[in-house]
N, C-alpha and C positions, 0 to 999 in steps of 0.2 A: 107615360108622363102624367103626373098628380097634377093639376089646376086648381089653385086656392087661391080666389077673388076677397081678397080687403077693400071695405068699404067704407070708408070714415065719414064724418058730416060737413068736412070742408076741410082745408091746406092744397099745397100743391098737388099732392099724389092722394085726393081722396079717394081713390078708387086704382088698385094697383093689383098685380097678379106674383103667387110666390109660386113656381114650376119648377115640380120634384121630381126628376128622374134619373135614370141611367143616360148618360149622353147627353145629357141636357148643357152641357158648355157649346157645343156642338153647333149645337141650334141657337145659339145668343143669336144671329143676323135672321133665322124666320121669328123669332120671338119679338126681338124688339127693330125699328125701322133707323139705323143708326143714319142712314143718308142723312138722316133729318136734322141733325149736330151739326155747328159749328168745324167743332171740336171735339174728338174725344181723348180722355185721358185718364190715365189705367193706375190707379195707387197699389203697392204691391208690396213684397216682401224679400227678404233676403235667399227663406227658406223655400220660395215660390218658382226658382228662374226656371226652371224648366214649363211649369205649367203657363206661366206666363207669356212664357215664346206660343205656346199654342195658342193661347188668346189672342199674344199680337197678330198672329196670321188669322184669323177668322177675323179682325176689324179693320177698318179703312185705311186705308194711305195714307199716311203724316200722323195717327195718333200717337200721342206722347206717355212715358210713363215714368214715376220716379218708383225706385227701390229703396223701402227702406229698413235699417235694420231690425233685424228681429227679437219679437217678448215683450213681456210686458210691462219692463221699466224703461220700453221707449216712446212709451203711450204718455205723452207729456208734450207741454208748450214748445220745445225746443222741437220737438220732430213735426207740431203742428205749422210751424213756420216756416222749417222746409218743403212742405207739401206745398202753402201758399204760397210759396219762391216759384217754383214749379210749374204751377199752374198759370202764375204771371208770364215766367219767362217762354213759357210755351203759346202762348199769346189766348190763354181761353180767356173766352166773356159768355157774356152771361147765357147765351145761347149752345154752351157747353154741355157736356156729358162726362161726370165722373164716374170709374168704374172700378167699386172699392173688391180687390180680389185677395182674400188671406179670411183669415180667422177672425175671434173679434177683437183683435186690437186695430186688425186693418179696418175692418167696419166699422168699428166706432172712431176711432180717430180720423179716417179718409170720409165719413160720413161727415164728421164734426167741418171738418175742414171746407166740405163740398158747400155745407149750411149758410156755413160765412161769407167765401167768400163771394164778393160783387153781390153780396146781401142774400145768397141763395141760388145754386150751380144744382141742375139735376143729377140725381144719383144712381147708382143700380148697383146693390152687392152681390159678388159671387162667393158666397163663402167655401172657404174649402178645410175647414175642423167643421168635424160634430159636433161642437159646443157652438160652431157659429152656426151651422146648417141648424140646429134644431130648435134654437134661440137670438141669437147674437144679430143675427142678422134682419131677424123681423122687430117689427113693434116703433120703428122711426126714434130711439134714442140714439144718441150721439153724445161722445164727449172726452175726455179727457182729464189722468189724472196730475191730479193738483194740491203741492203742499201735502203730501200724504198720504192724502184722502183720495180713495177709488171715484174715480169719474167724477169731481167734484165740481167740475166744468161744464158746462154738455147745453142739447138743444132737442127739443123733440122736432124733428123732421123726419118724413117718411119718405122712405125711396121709392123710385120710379119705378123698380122691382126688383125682388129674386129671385134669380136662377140657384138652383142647390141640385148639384153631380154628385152623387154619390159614389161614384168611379172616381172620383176625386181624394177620396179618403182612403184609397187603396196602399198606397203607403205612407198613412200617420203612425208617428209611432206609437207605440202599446198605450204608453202614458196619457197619453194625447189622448186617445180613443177611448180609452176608458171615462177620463175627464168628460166628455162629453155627454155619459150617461148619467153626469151631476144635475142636469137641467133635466132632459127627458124625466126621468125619475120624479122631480121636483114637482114638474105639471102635472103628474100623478096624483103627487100626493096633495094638490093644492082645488084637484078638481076633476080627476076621474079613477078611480080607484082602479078601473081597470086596465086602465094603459100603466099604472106603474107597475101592477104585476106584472104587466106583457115585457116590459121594459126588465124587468126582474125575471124571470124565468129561463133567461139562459145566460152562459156567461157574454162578456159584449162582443166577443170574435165569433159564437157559436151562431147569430141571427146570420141567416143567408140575404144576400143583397137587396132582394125583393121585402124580407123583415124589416132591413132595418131601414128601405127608404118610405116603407108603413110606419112608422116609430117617429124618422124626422116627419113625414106629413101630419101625422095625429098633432104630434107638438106643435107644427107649425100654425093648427088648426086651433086647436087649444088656447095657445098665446096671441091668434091675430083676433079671437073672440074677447079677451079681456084689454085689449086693444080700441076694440071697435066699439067697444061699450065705454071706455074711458081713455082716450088718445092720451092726456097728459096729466094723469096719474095722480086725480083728486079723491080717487073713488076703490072702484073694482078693480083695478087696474094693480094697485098696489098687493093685493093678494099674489101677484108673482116677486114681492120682495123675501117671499117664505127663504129663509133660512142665509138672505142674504144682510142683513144687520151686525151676525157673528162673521158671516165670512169674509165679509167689504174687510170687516178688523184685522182675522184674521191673515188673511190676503197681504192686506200692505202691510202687516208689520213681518210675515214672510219674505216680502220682498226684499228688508233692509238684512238678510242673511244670507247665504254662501247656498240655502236649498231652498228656493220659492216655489211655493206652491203655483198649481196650475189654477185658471178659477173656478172649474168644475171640482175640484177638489177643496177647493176652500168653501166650497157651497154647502156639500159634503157636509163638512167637520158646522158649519153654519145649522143646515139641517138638525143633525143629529142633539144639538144645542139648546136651538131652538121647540125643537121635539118635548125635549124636557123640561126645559120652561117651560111649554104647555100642559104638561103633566101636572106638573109642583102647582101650577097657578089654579085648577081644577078644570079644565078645558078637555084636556084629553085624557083616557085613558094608560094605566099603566102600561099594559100591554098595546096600545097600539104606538108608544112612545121607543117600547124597546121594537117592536117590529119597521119602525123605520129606520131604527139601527143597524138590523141586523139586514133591511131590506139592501143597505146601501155599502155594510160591509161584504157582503157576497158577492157582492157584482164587483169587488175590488177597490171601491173609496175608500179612503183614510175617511175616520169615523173620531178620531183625538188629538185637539189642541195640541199644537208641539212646545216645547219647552217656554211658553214666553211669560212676562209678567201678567198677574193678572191686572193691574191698576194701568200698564200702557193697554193692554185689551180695552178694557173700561173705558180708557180717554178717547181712543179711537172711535170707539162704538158713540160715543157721544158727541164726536163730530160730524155721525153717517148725515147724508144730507136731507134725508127722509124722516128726521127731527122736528119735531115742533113748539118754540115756547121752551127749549131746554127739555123737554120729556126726548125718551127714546121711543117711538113708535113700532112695534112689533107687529109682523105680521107672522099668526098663532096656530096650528092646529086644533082643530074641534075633532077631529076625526080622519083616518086617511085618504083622501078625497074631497075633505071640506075644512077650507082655513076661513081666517079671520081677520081683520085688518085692523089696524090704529088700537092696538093693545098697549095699552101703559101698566108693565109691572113693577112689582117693589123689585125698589136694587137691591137685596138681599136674596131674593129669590134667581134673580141674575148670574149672582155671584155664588151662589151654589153649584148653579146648572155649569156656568164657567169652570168652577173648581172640580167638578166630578164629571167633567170631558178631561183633564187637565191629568187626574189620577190615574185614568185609564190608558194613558201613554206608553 
């Protein structure tokens, strides 16, 4: 079992533990002292029931849980108000224990929820996607989407902890799994060159369980650092938005079609965007622009915009909420392993990088 202590300067969970291992769902009752709850109550998913029952029997007598349905266009106000039913009608107060179990629409939406209500309910995510174990789940954002716009909602609060089982991910499917090495990847390129080769050197089913639960810990490691250095993402912090500006866009306007991307996937087609813009703008090199290309095609991401307008791209992107003053604020590569934050480029230079992902379809 990996031990990773987060340390922040103040909130309720300044100091919180994220425990990576094999079996580590197991041990949820030596890890954390649940007697000490009220209340606990388990937000969950549709695609989870099985794993779910094993949770219920490793916690207390009377814990409650709702199920809700699955993906990512139920991550909205309507499903956040059933959770709040939920947790009313089960009688938690504020002396509660929420325990967000799914990917990250359950983490960030079951987090969102835990934040509010009675002003702030403790939390603890289990994630069970690679994209929630190696991201999603750390870093205390929360939210929901709105109007649109990806997570347009939200709160930074940090939970009480992660558990991340990697025997958990034993039957995601392909898609899924690969998705997840959209982020692994990302912290690569955004801040250690060498985890993203490591992340890149074999295909993602070829890492043996012991690889890839080093891969969620480095990330976890990675991302509780640009964390702990900026809890609420005035600063340093925003360096892990790389590649997500294009993909927030393209994301939700995937959604409103018949084949939505995953959001490691849409980070992906974000990245490789973004990449370019960096290039164009004089930031990065040629070749290191096409080898985050090709880094993130071989591992199996889609790397090209699918058929959408470019002008609704455009509007999206200039709703992302990480705007400022009407500018679109980019976060850029200099190099692969070193980005840049609060980039303001010409919208022409935009709308090329747009247009020549868009060709490559």
């Amino acid at each position: 079992m990996q031990h990773i202590t987060v340390t922040l300067p103040k909130g309720r969970s300044a100091r919180y533990a994220i425990d990576v291992g094999a079996g580590a769902l197991q041990k949820i009752g030596e890890l954390y002292n649940l007697a000490a709850y009220s209340k606990i109550f388990v937000v969950s998913d549709e695609s989870l029931q099985p794993v779910l029952k094993k949770l219920l029997a490793l916690l207390p007598a009377g814990t409650a849980s709702i199920v809700l349905p699955a993906g990512e266009q139920h991550k909205r106000l309507e499903t956040v108000q059933q959770v709040w039913k939920a947790l009313h009608a089960a009688g938690c107060d504020r002396k509660s224990l929420v325990i967000n179990l799914g990917g990250g629409v359950v983490c960030d939406l079951g987090g969102f929820a835990a934040s509010t209500y009675m002003r702030g309910l403790a939390f603890l995510n289990v994630p069970t996607t690679l994209l929630a174990q190696a991201d999603a789940s750390v870093g205390g954002k929360t939210g929901f989407n709105f109007d649109g716009v990806k997570n347009l909602i939200g709160t930074f609060d940090q939970p009480l902890g992660v558990v991340i089982d990697p025997d958990l991910l034993a039957g995601l499917p392909e898609r899924e799994f690969v998705s997840g090495f959209g982020e692994i990847i990302k912290h690569g390129l955004i801040c250690d060159q060498a985890h993203a080769e490591q992340a890149t050197a074999k295909m993602p089913r070829a890492f043996t369980p012991a690889e890839l639960a080093d891969l969620i810990a480095h990330s976890c490691e990675l991302k509780a650092a640009l964390v702990v250095a900026d809890t609420t993402e005035t600063g340093q912090r925003k360096l892990l938005n790389f590649g997500h500006t294009v993909g927030h866009a393209v994301e939700a306007l995937s959604l409103q079609t018949d084949q939505p991307l995953l959001h490691g996937e849409a980070v992906s087609i974000g990245m490789v965007v973004e990449a370019d813009i960096s290039q164009r703008a004089g930031l990065l090199t040629k070749a290191d622009s096409e080898a985050v290309k090709s880094l993130l095609a071989q591992t199996g991401l889609p790397v090209s915009i699918p058929d959408f307008s470019l002008d609704n791209l455009a509007a999206k992107m200039r709703s992302d909420k990480k705007n400022a003053g009407g500018q679109i604020n980019f976060t850029l590569l200099k190099a692969i392993g070193e980005a840049v934050y609060d980039q303001k480029i010409d919208g022409a230079i935009v709308r090329q990088a747009l247009q020549a992902a868009m060709e490559t379809a």
